[in-house]
N, C-alpha and C positions, 0 to 999 in steps of 0.2 A: 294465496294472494299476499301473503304478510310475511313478502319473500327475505327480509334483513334477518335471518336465525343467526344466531350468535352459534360457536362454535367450540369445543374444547382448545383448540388454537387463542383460538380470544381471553381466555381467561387463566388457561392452565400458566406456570412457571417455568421458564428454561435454564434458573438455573437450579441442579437438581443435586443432595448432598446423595453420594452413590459410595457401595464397598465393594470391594472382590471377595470372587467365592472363598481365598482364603484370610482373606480380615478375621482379627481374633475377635471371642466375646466380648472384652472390655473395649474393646477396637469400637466394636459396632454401639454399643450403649452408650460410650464416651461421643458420637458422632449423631446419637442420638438428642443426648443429654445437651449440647453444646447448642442444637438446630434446632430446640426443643421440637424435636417430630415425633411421629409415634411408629413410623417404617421407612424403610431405607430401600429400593434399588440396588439387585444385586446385578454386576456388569463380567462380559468377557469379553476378549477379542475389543472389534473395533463398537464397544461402548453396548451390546448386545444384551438385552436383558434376559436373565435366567434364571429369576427366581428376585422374591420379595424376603426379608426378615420385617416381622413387625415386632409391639412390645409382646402380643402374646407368644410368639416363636420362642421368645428371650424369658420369659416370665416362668417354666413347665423347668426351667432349670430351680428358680426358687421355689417353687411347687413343691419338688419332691428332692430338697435339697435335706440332707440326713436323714432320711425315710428308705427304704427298699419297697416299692410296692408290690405285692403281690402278682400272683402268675396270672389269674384272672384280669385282675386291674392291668394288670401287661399288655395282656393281649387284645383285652380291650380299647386302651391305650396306646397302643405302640407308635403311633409317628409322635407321640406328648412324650411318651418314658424316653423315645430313642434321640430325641431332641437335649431332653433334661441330661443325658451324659454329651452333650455333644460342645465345642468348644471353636466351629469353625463356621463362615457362615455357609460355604454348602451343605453342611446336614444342619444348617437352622431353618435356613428359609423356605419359604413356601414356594413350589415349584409343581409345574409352571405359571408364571405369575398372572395375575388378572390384569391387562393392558388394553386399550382402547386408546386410539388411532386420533390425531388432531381434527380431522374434519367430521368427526360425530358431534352429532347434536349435544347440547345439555340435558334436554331430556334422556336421551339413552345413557349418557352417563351415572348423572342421578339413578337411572334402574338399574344398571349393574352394578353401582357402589351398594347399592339397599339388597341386590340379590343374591351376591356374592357375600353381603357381608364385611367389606373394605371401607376405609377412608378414604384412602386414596388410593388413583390409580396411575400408574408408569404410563406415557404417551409413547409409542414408539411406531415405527415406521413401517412399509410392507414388509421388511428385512426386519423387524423386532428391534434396530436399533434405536435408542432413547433420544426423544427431542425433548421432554421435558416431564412434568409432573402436574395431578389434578386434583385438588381436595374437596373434601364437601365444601365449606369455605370458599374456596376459588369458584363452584358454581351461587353461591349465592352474591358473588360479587355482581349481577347483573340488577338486583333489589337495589343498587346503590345508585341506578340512572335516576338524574333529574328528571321532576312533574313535567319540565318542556321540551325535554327530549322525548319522555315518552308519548307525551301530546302530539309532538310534529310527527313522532312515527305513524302513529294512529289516526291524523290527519292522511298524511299521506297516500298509507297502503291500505287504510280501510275503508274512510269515507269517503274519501275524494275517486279511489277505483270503483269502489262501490254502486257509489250514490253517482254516476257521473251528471246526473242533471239537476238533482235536487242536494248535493252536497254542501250550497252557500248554507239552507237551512238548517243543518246541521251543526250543535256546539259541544265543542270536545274542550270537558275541565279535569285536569289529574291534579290529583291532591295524595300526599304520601302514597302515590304508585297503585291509586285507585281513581279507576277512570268513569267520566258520566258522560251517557251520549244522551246529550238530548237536541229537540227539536223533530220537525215533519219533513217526511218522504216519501214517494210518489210508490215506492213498492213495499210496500208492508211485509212482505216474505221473505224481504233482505234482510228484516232486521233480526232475527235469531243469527245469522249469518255473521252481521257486524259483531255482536256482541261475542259470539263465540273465537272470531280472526283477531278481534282486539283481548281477549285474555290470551293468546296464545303468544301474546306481543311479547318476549323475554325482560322481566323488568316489572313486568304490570301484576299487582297483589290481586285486584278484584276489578269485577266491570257494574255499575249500575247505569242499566239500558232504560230509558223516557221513554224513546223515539214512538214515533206515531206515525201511522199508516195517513192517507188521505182518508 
């Protein structure tokens, strides 16, 4: 019912700092350093993505920098060792990269960044080509709507669809992005319902539900 979902399009960046698979080390750290980012978009072709370098891809070079490790550690290691000799960013980066599409939700964002592991992730298109980029960061920008923006959404889409007859009774107050429903309504079994469609609200920290059955 609380159909306004925000969307990786709504918050992600378009413009994105990107290297090619042959950008040198100091190429990519320098481009790093400058953006202060912590991973880069690597592109071919017509803007195509094919792999991510982040700081840890860049880091397994200082790691095991004057060190030989061991054939064990080798081979336990080997995308880390084979990385640490490597100076280009196609044997740096991480391939194939973790991407997600502009019109997914923020929540599924948020669960692939946390599952996979990432900051951020490449937005790119059914063809993998790059429209932009997503950071943790860029989904918490939704925490930054105003108490009466989120009020009027949760007016809107929850009590007013809701409640169609008993909605005048009902008083929606947000305060730092925590919402109170109170007042009485004609169906008492809506209201788990409300409380649950208004924290789903993107923006909304917490819900405390009054409301009251007849």
């Amino acid at each position: 019912m609380a159909d306004s979902r925000y969307t990786v399009a709504d918050v992600m960046t378009t413009t994105v700092v990107t290297v090619t698979p042959d950008a040198g080390f100091k190429e990519i750290v320098a481009a790093m350093g400058r953006w202060r980012l912590t991973a880069v978009p690597v592109i071919e072709g017509e803007a195509r993505v094919v792999g991510v370098v982040s700081e840890a891809d860049l880091l397994t070079k200082e790691e095991f920098q004057g060190q030989q490790p061991g054939m064990i550690e080798q081979m336990r290691r080997l995308d880390e060792t084979a990385k640490a000799g490597s100076s280009l960013a196609k044997d740096l980066m991480t391939s194939p990269a973790v991407t997600i599409h502009a019109d997914a939700t923020l929540p599924q964002a948020a669960r692939l960044m946390a599952g996979r592991g990432v900051k951020r992730l490449p937005v790119v298109d059914n063809s993998g080509v790059l429209k932009g980029i997503v950071s943790r960061a860029d989904l918490l920008k939704v925490f930054l709507r105003s108490d009466a923006d989120l009020a009027a959404q949760v007016r809107g889409e929850v009590v007013d669809r809701l409640f169609a007859v008993s909605h005048q009774n009902v008083r929606v107050h947000v305060e730092d992005g925590i919402v109170t429903l109170s007042g009485s309504v004609r169906d008492s079994d809506l209201i788990p319902i409300a409380e649950r469609l208004a924290l789903a609200i993107e923006g909304v920290v917490d819900v405390n539900c009054t409301l009251t059955g007849p």
